[in-house]
N, C-alpha and C positions, 0 to 999 in steps of 0.2 A: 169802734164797731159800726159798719154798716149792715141795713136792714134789705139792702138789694145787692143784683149780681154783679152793678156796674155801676158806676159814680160819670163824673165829668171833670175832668182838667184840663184847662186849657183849651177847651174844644173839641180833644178824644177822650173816647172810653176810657174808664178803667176797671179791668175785671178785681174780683176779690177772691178771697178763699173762700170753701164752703166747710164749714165746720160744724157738727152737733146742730148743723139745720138751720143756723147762721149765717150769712155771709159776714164774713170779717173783713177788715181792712189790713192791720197789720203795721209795721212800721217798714215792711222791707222794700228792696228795689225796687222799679219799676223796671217791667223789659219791655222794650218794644216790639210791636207785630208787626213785619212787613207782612205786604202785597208783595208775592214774587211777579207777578207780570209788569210791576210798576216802580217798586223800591219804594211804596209811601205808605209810613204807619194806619196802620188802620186801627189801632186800640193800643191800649197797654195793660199789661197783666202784673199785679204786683205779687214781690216774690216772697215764700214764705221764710222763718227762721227758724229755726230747730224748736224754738220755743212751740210755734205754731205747728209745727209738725206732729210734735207730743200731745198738743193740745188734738190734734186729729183722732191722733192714732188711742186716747183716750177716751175719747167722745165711742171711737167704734165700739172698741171695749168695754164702755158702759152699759151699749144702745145692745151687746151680744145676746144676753141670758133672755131678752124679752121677744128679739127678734128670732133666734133661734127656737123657742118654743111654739112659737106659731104654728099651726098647720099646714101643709104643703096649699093645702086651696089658699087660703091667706095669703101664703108670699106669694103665688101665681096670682091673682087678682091684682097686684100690688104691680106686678110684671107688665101685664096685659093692660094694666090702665097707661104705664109706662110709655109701651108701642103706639098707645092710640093717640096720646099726645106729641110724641114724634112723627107719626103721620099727619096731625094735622100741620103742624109746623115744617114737614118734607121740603117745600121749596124754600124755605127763608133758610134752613139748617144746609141745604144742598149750595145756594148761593154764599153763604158763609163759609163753607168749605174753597169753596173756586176763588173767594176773596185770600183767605191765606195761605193756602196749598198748593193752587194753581191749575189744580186737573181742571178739564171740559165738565160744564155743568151736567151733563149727562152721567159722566162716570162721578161724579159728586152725588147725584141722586141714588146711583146704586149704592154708593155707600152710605148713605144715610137707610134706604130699602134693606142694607145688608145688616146693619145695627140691628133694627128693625127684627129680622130672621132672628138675629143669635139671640136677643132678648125673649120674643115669644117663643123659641125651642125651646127656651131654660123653664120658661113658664109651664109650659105643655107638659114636661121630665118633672117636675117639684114628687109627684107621688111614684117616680119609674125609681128612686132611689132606694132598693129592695136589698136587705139583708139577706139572712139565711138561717133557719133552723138544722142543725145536725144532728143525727141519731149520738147517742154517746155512748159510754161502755159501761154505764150504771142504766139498768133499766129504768131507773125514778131520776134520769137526769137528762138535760138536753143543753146543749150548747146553742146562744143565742151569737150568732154576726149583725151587731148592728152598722148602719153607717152612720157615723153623726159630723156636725160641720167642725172646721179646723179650729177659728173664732175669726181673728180680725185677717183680713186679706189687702198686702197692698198690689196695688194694679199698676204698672209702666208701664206707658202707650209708646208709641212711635208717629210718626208727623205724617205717614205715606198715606195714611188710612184715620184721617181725626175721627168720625163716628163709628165706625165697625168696630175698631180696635176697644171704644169704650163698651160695646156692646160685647166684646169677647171675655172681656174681661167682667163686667158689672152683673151680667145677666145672670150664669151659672154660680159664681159666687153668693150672690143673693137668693139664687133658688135652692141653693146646697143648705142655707141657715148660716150663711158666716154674712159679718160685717164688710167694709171696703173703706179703703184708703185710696185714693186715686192719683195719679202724679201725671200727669199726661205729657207729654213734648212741649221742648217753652220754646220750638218752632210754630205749633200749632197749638197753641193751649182753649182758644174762643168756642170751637167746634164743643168739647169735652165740658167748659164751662158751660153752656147753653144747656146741654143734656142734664148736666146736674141737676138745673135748675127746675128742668119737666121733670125729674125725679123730686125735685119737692113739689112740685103742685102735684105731682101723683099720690101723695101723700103716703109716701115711704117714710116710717118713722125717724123724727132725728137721731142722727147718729149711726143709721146704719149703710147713709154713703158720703162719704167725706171728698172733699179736693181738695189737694195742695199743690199751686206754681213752684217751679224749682228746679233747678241744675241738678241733672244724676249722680254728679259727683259729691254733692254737699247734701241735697235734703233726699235726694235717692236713696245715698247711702245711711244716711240716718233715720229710714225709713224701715231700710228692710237687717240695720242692724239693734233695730229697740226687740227686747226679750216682749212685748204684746204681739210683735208681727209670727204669724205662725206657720202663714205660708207667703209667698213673694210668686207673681205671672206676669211676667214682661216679655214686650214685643221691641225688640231692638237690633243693634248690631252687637256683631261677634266678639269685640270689642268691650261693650256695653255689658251682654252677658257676662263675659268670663271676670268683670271687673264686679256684679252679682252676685256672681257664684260663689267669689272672695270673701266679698263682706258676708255674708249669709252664712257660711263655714261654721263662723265661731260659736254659733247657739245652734246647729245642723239644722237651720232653716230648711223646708220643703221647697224648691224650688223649680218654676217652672220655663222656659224658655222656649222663643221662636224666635231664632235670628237669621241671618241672609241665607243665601241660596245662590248657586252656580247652575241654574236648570239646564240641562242639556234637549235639543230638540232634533230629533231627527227623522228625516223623513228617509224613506228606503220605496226602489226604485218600483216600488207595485202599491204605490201610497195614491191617491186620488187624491190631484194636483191643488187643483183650484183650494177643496179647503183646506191645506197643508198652507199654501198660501198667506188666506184668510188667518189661519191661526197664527201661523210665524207673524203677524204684523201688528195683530192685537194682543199678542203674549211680549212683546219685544217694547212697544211704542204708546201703549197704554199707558196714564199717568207719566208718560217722560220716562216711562221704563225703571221708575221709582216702586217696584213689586218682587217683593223676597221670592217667588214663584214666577217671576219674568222668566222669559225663553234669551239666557246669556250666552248660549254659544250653540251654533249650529253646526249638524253632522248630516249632509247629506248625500244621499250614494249615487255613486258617477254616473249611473246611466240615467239619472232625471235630474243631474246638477245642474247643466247646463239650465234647461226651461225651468227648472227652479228658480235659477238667479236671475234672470230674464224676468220675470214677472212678481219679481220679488223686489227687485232694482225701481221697476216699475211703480208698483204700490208703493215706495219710501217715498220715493223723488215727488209723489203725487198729494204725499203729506202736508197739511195746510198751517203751519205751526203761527199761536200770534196768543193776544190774550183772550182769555174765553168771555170775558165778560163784556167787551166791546167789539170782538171780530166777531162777525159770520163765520157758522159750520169751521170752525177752528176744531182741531183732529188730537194735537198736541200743546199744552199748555207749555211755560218754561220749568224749570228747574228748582228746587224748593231756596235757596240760596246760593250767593256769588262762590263760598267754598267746595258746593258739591260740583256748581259748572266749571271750575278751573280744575279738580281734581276728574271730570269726566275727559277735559281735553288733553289734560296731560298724560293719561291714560292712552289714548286715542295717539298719540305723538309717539310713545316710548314704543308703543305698538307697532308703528311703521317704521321705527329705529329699529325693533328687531326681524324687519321683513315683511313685516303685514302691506298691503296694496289697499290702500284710500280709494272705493271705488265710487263713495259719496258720501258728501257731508264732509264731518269731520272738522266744524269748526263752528263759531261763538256768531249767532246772527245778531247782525249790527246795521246800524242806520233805521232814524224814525225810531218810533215806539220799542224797538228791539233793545234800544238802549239805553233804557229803565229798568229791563228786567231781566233775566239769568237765561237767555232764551240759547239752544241749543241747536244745529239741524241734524236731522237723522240719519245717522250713518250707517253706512256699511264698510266690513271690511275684509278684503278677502286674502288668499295667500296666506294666511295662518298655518302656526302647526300647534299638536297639544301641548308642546312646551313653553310657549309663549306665555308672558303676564299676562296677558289679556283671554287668555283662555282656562287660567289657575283665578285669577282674584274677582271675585263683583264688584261688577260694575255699575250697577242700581242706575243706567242712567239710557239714554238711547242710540245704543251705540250695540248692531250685532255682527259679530265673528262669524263668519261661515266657513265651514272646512271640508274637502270632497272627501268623501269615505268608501273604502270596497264593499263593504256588505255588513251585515248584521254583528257579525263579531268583532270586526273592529269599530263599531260605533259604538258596543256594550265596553269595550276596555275601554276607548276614548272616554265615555260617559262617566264611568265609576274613578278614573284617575283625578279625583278629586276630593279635599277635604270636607266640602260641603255634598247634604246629600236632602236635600230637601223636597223639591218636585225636577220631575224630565216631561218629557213630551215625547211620542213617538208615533209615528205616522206610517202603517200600513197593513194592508189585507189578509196578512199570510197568518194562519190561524195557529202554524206551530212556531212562529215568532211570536205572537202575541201570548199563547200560553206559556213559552220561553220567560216574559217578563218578570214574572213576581221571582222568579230563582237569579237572573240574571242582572237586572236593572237594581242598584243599592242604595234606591231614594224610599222614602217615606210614601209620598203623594205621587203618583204616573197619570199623565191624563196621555188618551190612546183615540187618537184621530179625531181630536178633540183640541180646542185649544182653554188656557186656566181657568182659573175662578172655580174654587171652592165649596161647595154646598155644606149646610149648616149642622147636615146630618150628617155627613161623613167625621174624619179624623184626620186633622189635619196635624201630621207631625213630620218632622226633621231628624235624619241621621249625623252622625258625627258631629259637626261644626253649626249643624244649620240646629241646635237645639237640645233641649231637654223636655220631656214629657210629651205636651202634645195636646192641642186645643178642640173642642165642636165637638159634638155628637155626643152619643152615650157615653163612649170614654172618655172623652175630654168635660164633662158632667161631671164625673166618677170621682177625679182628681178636684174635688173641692168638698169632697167626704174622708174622712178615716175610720178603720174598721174599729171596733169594739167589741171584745170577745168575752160574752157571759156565760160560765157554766152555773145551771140553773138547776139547782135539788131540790125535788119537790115532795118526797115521802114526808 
């Protein structure tokens, strides 16, 4: 048993489990944490075992009946102290992000600011979660709806997003009255350990936020298939889901999912250039293009293609890509590991096998500092058609297709011929196109001359492929309640 987050071996970290308010040790693996801009451990995170897994997901279970009776102001207080201890800590947790993720410190800091958001919304919502009284068919009787929490919650993170993703998950959970089990990415596990730990100095009771290190396939799974887990919200790939959805079956687990996205973006020939521009660059090249709501394939119509890709060619080629933490105004960090940059290139290849035209990029930067770490240059690729792989599968990486299009209706079939339906983008002025949208466009999220990022009060869900249920805002709140239906005689 250790009494802190992190021990010393060797000269590195080593993180632990957080259990029942504990940090443990454990007997399991050690994994190592690259630096993707360097390829050099920067900690080691030891992994849990089944044993400790149960050991978690019991602790939650313990810690429910006392955490759930609290008051809505109680767990909100519990929240808001939460935030204000990740604020104070913003730059050290922001840097700690660039250290194993790789994004530009800047877009590290909104994710740590974004955490931040989804925590104090859940906190602000703890008293918005309102039942319902209904008239009945006995005069001396009334039907009570209440909402009460599910009990224990476990949370799967993804590596794109280390602080938000714990905050999507940690914040509503705990302000609905359920407990949490946390499992985060053993890409990025440091970010998720740190927050835990401001979760005990906030003095959240033990036992009502857990972490456990681990492989989704081994303590994932035996996470979200123990009869204590009630409900399972993970943020992963489609993949990862449907491999979820499986284990979770057997007991009809409640299950919640946000998995990738094929965003479609397009601009149409009455769209106001410049920031059509602006957004295609920051929807596409942001994070290394590691964003389930990235802009994966472009449809823009012929009569503003050309100046489109003119000044879109432009801003790529003008991208500064290197490590954030050592280069000047670096734009584009690397890639989160050596498997995702070989599966971005090979992509990019098979791509121009079936006729796609390399009009930049499109290959693995090398020489110097480059080759330490997973670095990637920014591609574009044009000559595409919507049949192509590269315009059916995500690509999570920064590599964008662009394709000329005649006009609105073929950009709408282009767009929806797709298994994923998560967020689009679309760019232009004509007001009976834009009211066109919500019938025609069959994504979840649309952002409209505008480029991504999500707001913490909206609803952030996925169609088809890209998910199940649906996180943020009131109704993604909602989903961390169950109704309870009293009929109440009172003669």
């Amino acid at each position: 048993m250790s009494q802190s987050l992190k021990s010393q071996q060797d000269g590195v970290d080593v993180y632990n489990q957080f259990i029942g308010g504990q940090w443990l040790t454990g007997d399991g693996e050690l994994l190592d944490v690259l630096n993707p801009a360097t390829g050099e451990v920067i900690a080691r995170a030891r992994l849990a075992d089944e044993k400790l897994a149960d050991q978690a997901l019991q602790a939650a279970q313990d810690a429910f009946p006392a955490w759930s009776r609290k008051t809505a102001v109680e767990r909100a207080d519990h929240l808001y102290r939460l935030v204000e201890l990740i604020q104070e800590n913003r730059d050290r947790l922001a840097r700690l992000i660039t250290t194993e993720q790789g994004k530009p410190l800047s877009e590290s800091d909104a994710d740590v600011g974004m955490c931040c958001d989804l925590i104090r919304f859940a906190a602000e919502n703890t008293r918005r979660l309102e039942g319902d009284i209904i008239p009945a068919d006995d005069p001396d009787e009334q039907i009570w709806i209440q909402k009460v929490p599910h009990g224990v919650v476990v949370g799967i993170t993804a590596w794109n997003f280390p602080a938000a993703l714990i905050g999507r998950k940690l914040g509503p959970a705990l302000a609905a009255g359920n407990t949490i089990v946390l499992k985060p990415s053993e890409e990025t596990p440091l970010t998720a350990l740190e927050l835990v730990e401001l979760a005990r100095q906030a003095g959240i009771p033990d036992g009502v936020v857990n972490l456990v290190n681990g492989r989704g396939r081994d303590i994932g799974n035996h996470l979200i298939q123990s009869p204590i887990t009630q409900l399972v919200s993970m943020t992963g790939s489609v993949r990862g889901g449907r491999e979820i959805n499986k284990a979770a079956a057997e007991h009809l687990k409640i299950v919640r999912l946000e998995l990738g996205g094929k965003a479609p973006f397009i601009v149409l020939d009455d769209a106001d250039l410049d920031p059509a521009v602006d957004a295609a660059i920051a929807s596409r090249y942001n994070n290394c293009g590691q964003v389930c709501t990235c802009n994966e394939r472009m449809y823009v119509q012929s009569g503003i293609y050309d100046r489109f890709l003119e000044r879109f060619k432009q801003r790529v080629e003008a991208l500064k890509v290197g490590n954030p933490l050592t280069d000047k105004d670096v734009d584009m960090g690397p890639k989160i590991n050596a498997k995702e940059l070989d599966k971005i290139h090979d992509m990019v290849e098979h791509a121009q096998s079936q006729g796609a035209r390399l009009l930049t990029g499109g290959k693995r930067l090398t020489g110097g500092d480059y080759d330490k770490g997973n670095y990637y240059a920014p591609t574009i690729l044009t000559d595409v058609d919507n049949d192509m792989d590269i315009m059916k599968e995500e690509i999570f990486g920064p590599v964008a297709p662009i394709m000329k299009v005649d006009g609105f209706e073929q950009a709408m079939a282009y767009a929806n011929a797709s298994e994923y339906g998560l967020s689009a983008y679309v760019f232009t002025q004509n007001v009976k196109h834009l009211m066109a949208l919500t019938r025609e466009l069959d994504f979840g999220e649309i952002y409209v001359n505008r480029g991504g990022g999500e707001s913490v009060q909206g609803f952030h869900k996925g169609y088809r492929n890209s998910g199940l249920g649906g996180e943020d805002g009131k109704y993604g709140l909602e989903a961390y309640v169950k109704s309870k239906t009293m009929y109440v005689h009172y003669s």
